[in-house]
N, C-alpha and C positions, 0 to 999 in steps of 0.2 A: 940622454938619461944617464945618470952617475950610476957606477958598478957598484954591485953592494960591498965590496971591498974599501971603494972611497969613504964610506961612513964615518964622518968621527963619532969616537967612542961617549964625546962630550956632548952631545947634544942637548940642548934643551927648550929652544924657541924656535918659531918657523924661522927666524934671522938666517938659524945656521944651516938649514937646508928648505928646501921646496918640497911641502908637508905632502904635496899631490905626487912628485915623483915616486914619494915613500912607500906610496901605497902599490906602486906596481912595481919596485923593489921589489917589497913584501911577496909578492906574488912571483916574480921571478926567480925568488932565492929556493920560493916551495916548489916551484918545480921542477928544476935541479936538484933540489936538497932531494926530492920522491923519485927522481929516475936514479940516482946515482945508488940510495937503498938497494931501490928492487933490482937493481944489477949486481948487487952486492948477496940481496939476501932473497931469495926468493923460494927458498925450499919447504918453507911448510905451507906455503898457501897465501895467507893474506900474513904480510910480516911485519914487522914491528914497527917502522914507518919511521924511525926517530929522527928523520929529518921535518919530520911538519909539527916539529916544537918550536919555540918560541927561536927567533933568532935576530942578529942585532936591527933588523928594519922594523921588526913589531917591536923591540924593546925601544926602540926611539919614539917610535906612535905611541907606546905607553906613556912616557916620559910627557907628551902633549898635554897640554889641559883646554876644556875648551874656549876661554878665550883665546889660546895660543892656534888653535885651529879656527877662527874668527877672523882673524888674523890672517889665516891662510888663504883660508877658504870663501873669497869674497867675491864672485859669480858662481852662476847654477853652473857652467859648463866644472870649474875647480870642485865643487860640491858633487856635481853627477862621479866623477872620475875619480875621487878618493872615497868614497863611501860603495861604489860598484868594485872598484876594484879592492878594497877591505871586507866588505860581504862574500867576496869569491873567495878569498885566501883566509879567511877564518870559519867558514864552511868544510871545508879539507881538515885545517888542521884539529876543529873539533874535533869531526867523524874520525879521524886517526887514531886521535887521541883516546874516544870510547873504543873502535875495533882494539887500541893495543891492551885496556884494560880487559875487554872480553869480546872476541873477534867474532861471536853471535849479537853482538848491544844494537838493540832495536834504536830505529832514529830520535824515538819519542824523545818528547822536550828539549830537543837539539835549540829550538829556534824563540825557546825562553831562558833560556841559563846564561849564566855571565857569560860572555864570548870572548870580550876585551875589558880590561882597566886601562881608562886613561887616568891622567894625575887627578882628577877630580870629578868622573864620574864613572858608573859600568854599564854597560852597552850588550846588548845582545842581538842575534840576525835580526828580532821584531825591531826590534829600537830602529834598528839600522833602515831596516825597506822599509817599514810602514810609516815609522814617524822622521825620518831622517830623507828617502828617498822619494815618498809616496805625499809629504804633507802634512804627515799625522793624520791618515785616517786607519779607518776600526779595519780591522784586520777583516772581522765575518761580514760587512757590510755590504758586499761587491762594488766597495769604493764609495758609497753613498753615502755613510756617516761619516763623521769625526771619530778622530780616537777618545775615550774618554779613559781615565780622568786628561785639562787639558797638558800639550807638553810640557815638560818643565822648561825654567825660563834658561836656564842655561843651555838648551840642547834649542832654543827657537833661531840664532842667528847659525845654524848650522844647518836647518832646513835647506829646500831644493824652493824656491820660489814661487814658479812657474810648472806643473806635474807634466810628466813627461811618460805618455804612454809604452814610449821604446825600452826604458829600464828592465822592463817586465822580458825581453829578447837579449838583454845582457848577464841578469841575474843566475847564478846557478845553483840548484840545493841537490845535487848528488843523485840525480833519478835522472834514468832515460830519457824522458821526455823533455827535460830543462833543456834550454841552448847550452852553447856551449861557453867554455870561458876563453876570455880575449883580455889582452893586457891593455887597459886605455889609458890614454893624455891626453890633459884638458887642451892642447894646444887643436886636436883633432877630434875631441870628442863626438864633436854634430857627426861629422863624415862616417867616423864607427859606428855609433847607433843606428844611422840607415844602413850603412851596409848588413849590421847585425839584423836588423828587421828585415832588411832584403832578405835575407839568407835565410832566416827561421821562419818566413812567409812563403818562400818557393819551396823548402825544404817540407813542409810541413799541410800544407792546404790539398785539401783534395776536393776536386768538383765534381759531380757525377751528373752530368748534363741532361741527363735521360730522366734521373729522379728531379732534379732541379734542386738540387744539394748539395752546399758547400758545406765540406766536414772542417773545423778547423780545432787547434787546442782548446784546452779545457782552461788555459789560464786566461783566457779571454772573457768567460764568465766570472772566472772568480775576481777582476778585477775591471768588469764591465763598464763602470762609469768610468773607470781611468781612461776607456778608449772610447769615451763617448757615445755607452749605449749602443745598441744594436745598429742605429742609422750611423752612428761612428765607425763600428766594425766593418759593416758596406763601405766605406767612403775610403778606410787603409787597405780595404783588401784591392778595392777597383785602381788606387793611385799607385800600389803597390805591382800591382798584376796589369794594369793597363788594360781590364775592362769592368762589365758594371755586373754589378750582382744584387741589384735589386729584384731582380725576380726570384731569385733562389732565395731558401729555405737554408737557415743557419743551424747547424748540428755540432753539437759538442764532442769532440773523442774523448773516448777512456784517458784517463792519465796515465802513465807508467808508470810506476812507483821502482822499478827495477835501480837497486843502486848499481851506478855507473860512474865512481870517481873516477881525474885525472881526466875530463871531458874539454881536452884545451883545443881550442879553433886551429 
């Protein structure tokens, strides 16, 4: 992977770089750019963060249009790894971005507002998971409907293909309870997703053998068809765990809501 120092400053078609590297640039610059702050400034509390402004790897992603990410991004594995790892790194620099205007700003409408401008469209977290990661389906649906209205036609060859229930163990939006963030490449993507699913499956499952009750996240309801329904949720938890949980009883945990930036693996 190229330093973010390599950047030409001329960028402007995937020709002159590899648009998937970029994105975990992007994410490697923020988190350097956020440790090196809060060593610097950390005396009133939450501080002013101005490293998770804009910097030359998002300003190159901006410059993209998306035929030029078309372009790019021509398998699910390129599509899973620059849209996962552009989702994690403009989640941060949002949330910064409100704490430095008012370091009480409630999350509200984080995951509707512009997030990104490319050269010819704007994009926000929904854009990104639900019609970009997920498919295009309805956000409140628990996976079952379509998004409506349908995609637009510019954002269809940028879809994920093929849905991919592991996204959901990659993603992070700033609460305790999200996984954590991991910097991917499409060269390794499959391998990371299980491992992440590994990880937020053993981390995270609780059986209570005596009630015959598997507790597991909540984000498994909220995106229940993604994982194929309840007999789907049995089938990742037993392939994952290496036994069978058909007999127990599936129970949803609280969610967290606790914010918990800089949640990096």
């Amino acid at each position: 992977m190229p330093t973010v120092n390599s950047i030409p400053k001329d960028i402007h078609t995937p020709k002159d770089i590899d648009c998937v590297a970029l994105s975990g640039l992007l994410l490697q610059q923020l988190q350097l750019s956020l440790q090196q702050v809060r060593q610097v400034n950390t005396k009133d509390g939450v501080d002013a963060k101005d490293g998770a402004e804009a910097s030359d790897p998002f300003e190159a992603i901006q410059r993209l249009s998306t035929a030029d990410l078309a372009q790019c991004l021509t398998t699910d594995q390129a599509r899973k790894t620059f849209w996962i790892n552009l989702y994690n790194a403009l989640y941060q620099m949002l949330r910064y971005q409100m704490l430095r205007r008012d370091r009480n700003a409630p999350r509200k409408g984080i995951f509707t507002m512009p997030a990104i401008e490319l050269a010819d469209v704007t994009l926000s977290l929904d854009d990104i998971e639900h019609t970009l990661l997920r498919g295009h389906r309805h956000k409140y649906s628990l996976g079952y409907l379509p998004g409506f209205p349908p995609a637009p036609a510019v954002l269809r060859p940028l879809m994920i293909r093929k849905p991919d229930y592991r996204i959901h163990f990659a993603l992070n939006c700033g609460a305790r309870s999200c996984p954590p963030i991991a910097f991917y490449r499409a060269e390794s993507i499959e391998s990371q997703l299980d491992l992440a699913t590994l990880s937020f499956i053993e981390q995270d499952t609780e059986i209570d053998t005596r009630q015959r009750v598997v507790r597991i996240s909540r984000i498994y309801l909220w995106f229940l068809a993604d994982f194929g329904g309840f007999r789907g949720i049995r089938r990742i938890l037993g392939q994952t765990l290496g036994q069978s949980f058909d007999s127990l009883r599936i129970r949803f945990k609280t969610f967290d809501w606790t914010e918990e930036l800089e949640k990096w693996s």
